[in-house]
Biopython code that builds the backbone (N, CA, C, O; Angstrom):
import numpy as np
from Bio.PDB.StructureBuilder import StructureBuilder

atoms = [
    (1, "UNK", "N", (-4.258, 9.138, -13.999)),
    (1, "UNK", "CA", (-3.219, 10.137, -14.188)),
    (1, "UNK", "C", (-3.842, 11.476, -14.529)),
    (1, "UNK", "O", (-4.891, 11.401, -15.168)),
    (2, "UNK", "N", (-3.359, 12.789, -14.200)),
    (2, "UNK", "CA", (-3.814, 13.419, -14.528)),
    (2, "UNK", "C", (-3.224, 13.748, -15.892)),
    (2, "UNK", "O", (-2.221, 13.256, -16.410)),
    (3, "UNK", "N", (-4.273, 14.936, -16.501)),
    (3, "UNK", "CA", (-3.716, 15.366, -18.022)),
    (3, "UNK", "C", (-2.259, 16.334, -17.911)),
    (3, "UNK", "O", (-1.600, 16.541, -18.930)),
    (4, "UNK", "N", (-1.971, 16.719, -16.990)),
    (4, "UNK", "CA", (-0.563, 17.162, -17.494)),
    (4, "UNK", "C", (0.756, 16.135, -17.577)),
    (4, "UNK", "O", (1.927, 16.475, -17.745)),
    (5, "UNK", "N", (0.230, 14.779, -17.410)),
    (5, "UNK", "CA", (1.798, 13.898, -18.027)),
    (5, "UNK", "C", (1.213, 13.703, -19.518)),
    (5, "UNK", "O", (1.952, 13.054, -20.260)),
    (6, "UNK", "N", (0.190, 14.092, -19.986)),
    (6, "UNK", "CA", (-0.107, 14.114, -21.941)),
    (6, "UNK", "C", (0.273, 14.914, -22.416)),
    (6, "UNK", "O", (0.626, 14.648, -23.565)),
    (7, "UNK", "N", (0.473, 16.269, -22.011)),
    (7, "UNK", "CA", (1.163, 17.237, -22.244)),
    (7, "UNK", "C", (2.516, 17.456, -22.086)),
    (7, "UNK", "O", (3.178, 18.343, -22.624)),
    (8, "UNK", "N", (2.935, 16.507, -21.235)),
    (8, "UNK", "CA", (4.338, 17.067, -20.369)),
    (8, "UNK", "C", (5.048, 16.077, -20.542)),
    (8, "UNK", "O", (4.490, 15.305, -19.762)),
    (9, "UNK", "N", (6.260, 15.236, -21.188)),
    (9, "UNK", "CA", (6.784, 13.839, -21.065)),
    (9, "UNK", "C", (7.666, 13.907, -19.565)),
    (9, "UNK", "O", (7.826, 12.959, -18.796)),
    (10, "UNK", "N", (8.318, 15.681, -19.348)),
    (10, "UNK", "CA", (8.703, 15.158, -18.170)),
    (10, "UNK", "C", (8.165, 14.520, -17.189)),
    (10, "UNK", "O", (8.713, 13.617, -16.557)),
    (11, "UNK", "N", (6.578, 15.145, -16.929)),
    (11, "UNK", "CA", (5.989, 14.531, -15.655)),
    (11, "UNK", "C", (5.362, 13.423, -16.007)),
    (11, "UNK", "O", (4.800, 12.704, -15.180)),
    (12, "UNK", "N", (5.395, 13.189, -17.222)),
    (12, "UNK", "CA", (4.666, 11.476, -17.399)),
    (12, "UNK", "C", (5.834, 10.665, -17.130)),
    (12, "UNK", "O", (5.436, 9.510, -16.986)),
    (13, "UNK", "N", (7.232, 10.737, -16.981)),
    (13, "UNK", "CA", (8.148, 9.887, -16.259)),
    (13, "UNK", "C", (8.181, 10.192, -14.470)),
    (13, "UNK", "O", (8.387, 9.231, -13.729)),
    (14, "UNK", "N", (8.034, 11.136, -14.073)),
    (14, "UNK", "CA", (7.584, 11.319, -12.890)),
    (14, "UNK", "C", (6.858, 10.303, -11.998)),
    (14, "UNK", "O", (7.192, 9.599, -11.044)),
    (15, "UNK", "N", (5.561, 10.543, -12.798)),
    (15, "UNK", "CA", (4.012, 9.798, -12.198)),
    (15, "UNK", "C", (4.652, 8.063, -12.917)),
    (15, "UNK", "O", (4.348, 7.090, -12.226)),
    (16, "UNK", "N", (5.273, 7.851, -13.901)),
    (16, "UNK", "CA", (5.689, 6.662, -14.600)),
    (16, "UNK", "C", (6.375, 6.023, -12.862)),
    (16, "UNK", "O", (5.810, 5.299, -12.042)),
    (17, "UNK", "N", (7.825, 6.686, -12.814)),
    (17, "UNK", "CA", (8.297, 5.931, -11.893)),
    (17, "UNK", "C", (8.015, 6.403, -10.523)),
    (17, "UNK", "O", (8.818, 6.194, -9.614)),
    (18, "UNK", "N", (6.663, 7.169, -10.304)),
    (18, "UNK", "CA", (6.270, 6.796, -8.683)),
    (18, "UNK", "C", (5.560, 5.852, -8.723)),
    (18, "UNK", "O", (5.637, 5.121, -7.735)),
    (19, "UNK", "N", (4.331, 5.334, -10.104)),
    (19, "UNK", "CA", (3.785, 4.226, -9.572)),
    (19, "UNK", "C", (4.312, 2.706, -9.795)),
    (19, "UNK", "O", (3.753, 1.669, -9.442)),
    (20, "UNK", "N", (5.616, 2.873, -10.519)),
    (20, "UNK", "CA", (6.272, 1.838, -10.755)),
    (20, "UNK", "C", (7.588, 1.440, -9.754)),
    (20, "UNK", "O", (7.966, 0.276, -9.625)),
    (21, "UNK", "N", (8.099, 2.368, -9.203)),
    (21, "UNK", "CA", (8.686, 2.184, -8.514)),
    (21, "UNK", "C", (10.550, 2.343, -8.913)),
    (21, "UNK", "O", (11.454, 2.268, -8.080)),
    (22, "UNK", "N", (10.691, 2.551, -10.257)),
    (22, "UNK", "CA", (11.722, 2.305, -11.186)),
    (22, "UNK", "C", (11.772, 3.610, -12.473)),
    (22, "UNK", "O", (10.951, 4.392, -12.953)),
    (23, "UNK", "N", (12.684, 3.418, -12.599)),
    (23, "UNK", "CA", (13.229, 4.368, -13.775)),
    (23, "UNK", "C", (14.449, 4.170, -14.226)),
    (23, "UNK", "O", (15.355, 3.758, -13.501)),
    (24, "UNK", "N", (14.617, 4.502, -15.729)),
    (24, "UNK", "CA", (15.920, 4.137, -16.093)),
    (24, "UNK", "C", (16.784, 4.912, -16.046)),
    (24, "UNK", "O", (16.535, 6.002, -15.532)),
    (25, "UNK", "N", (17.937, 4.681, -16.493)),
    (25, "UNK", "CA", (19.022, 5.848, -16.506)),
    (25, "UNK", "C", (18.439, 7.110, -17.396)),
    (25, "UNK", "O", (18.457, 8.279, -17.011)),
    (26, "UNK", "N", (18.008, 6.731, -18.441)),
    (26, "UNK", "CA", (17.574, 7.561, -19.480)),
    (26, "UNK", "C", (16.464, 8.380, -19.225)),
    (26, "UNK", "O", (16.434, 9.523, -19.680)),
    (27, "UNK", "N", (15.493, 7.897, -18.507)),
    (27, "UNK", "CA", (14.746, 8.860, -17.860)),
    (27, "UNK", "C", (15.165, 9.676, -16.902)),
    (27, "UNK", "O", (14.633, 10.778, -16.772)),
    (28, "UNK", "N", (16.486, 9.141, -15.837)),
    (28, "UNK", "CA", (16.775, 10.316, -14.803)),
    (28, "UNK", "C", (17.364, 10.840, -15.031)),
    (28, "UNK", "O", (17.613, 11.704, -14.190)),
    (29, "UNK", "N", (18.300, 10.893, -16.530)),
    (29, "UNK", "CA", (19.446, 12.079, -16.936)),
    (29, "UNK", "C", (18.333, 12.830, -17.668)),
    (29, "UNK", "O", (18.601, 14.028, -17.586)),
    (30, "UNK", "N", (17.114, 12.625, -18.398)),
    (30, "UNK", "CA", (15.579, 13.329, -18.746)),
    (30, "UNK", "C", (15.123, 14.328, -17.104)),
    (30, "UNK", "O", (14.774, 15.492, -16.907)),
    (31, "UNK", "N", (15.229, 13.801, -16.709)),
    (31, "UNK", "CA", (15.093, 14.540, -15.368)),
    (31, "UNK", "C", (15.658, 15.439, -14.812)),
    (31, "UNK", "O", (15.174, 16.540, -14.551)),
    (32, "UNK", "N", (17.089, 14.937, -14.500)),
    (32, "UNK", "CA", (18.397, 16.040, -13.948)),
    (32, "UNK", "C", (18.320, 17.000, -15.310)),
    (32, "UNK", "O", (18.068, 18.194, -15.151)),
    (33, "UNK", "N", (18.539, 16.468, -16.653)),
    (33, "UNK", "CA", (18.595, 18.000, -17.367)),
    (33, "UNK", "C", (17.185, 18.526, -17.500)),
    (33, "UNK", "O", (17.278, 19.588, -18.116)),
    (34, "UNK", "N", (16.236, 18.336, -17.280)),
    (34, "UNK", "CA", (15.152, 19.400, -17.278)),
    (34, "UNK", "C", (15.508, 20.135, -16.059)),
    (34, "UNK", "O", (15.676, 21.331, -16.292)),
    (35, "UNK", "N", (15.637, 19.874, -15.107)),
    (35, "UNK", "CA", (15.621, 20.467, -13.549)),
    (35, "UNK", "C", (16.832, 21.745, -13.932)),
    (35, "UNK", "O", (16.508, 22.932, -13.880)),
    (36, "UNK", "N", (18.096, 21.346, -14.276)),
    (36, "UNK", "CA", (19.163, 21.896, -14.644)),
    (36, "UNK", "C", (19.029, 23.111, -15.475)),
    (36, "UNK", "O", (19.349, 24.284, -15.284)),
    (37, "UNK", "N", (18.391, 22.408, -16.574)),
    (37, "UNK", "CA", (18.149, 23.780, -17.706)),
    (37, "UNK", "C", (17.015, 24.167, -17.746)),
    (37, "UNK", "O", (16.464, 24.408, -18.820)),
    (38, "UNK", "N", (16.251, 24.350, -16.247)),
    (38, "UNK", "CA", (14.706, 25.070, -15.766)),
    (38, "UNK", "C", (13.914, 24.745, -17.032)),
    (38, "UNK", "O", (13.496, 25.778, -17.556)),
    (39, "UNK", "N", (13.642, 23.839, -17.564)),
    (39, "UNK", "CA", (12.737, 24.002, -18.279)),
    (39, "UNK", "C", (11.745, 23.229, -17.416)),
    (39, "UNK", "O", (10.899, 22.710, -18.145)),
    (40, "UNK", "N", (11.530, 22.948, -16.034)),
    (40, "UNK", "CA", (10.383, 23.051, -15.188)),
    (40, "UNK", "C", (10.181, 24.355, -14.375)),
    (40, "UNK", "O", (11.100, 24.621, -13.600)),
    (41, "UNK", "N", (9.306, 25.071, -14.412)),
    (41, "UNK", "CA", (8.584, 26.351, -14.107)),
    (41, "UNK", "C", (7.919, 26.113, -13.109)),
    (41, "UNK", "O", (8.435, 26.680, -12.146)),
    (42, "UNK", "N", (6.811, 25.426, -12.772)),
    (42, "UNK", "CA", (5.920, 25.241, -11.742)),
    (42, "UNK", "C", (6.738, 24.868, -10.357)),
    (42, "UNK", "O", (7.795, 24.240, -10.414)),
    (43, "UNK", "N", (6.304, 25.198, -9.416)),
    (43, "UNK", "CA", (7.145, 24.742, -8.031)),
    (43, "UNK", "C", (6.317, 23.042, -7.763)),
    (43, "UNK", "O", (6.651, 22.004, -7.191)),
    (44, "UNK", "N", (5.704, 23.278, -8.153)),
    (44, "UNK", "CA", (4.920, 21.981, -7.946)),
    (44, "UNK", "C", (5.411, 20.525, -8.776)),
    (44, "UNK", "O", (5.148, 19.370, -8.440)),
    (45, "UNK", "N", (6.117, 20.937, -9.830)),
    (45, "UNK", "CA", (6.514, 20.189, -10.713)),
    (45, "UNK", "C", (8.146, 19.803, -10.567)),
    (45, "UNK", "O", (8.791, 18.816, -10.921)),
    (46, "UNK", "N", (8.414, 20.733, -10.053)),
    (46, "UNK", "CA", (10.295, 20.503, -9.002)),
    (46, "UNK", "C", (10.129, 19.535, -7.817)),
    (46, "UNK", "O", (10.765, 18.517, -7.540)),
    (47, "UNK", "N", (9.216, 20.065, -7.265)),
    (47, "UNK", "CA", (9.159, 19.412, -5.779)),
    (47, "UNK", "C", (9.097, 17.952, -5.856)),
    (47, "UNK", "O", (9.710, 17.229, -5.071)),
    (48, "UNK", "N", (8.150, 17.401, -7.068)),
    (48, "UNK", "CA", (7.681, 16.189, -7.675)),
    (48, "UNK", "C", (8.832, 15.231, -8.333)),
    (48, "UNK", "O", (8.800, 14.001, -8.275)),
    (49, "UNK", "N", (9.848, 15.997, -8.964)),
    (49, "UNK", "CA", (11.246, 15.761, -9.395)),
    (49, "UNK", "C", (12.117, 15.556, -8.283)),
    (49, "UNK", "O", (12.699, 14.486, -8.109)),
    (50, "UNK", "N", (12.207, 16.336, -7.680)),
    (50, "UNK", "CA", (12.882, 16.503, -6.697)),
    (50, "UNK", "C", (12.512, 15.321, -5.755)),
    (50, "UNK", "O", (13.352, 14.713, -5.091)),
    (51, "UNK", "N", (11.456, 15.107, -5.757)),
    (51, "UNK", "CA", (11.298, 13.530, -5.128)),
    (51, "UNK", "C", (11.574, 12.134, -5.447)),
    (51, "UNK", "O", (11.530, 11.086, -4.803)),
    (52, "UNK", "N", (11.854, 12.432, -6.568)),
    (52, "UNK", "CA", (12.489, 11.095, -7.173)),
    (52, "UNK", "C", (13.319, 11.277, -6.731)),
    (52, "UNK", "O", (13.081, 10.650, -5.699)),
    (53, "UNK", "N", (14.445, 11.737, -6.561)),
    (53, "UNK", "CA", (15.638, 12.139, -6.531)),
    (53, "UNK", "C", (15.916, 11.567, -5.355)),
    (53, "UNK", "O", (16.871, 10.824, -5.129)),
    (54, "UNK", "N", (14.849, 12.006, -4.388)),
    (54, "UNK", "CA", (15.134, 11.668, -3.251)),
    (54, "UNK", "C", (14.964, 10.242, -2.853)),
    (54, "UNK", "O", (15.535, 9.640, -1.944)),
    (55, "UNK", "N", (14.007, 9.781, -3.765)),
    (55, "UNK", "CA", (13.409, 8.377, -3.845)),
    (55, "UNK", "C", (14.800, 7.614, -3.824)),
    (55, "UNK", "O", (15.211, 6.985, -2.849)),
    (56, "UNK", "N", (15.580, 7.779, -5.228)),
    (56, "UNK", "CA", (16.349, 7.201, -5.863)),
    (56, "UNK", "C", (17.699, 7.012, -4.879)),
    (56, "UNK", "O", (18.439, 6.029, -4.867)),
    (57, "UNK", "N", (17.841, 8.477, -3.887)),
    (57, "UNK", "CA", (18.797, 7.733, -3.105)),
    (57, "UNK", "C", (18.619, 7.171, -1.721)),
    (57, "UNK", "O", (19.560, 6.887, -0.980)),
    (58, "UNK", "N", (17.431, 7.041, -1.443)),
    (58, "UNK", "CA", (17.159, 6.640, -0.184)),
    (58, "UNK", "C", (16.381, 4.696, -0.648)),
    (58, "UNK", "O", (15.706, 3.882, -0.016)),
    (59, "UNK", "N", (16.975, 4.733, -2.010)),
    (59, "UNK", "CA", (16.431, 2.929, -2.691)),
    (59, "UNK", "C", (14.915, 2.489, -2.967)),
    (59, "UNK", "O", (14.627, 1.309, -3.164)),
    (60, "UNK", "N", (14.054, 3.424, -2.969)),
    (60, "UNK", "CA", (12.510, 3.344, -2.929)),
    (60, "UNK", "C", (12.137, 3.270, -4.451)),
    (60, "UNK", "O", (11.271, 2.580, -4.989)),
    (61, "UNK", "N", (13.136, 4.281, -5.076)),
    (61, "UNK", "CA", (12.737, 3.763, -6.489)),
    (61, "UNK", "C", (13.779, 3.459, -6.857)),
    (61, "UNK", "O", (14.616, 3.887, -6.062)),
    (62, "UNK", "N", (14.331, 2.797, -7.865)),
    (62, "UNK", "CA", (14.940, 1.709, -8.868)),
    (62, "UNK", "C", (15.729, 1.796, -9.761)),
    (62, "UNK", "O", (15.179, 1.316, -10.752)),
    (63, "UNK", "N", (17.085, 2.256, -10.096)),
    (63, "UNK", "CA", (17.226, 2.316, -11.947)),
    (63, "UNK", "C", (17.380, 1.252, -11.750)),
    (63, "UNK", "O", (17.979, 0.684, -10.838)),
    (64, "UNK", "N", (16.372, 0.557, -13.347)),
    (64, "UNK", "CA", (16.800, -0.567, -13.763)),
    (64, "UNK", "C", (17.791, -0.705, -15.554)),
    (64, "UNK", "O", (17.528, -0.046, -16.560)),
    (65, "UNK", "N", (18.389, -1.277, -15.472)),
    (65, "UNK", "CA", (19.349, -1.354, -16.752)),
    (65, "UNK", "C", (18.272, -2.451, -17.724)),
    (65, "UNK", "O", (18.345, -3.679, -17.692)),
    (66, "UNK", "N", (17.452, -1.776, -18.426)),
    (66, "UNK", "CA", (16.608, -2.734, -19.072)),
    (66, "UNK", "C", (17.537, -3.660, -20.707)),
    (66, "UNK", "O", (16.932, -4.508, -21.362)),
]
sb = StructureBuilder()
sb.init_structure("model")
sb.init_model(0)
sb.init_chain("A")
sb.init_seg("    ")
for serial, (resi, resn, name, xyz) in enumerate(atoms, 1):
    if name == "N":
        sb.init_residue(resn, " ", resi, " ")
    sb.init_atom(name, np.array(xyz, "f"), 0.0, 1.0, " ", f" {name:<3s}", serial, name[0])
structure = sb.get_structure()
């Protein structure tokens, strides 16, 4: 992983559920409101969000109700 998910909890759920494949509810409403209330800055770090997103509705990644 790189060092900005130690710094960053958003993108350590990011890199969490690309290599897992899954995420919970609680992490993707962590998600939608960072995206929402810009507290992601980098374009690089949207695009990365923004792929879950896309993940999530095309079934590639997972909420699971743990």
């Amino acid at each position: 992983m790189r060092e900005v998910s130690s710094n960053n909890p958003i993108m350590a759920i990011v890199e969490q559920a690309l290599a897992s494949q899954q995420v919970t509810p609680q992490q993707y409403f962590q998600l939608m409101t960072a995206m929402l209330a810009d507290r992601v800055t980098l374009p690089e770090q949207r695009s990365q969000i923004n792929r879950i997103f896309d993940e999530v509705k095309l079934g590639r990644i997972e909420i699971v109700y743990w």
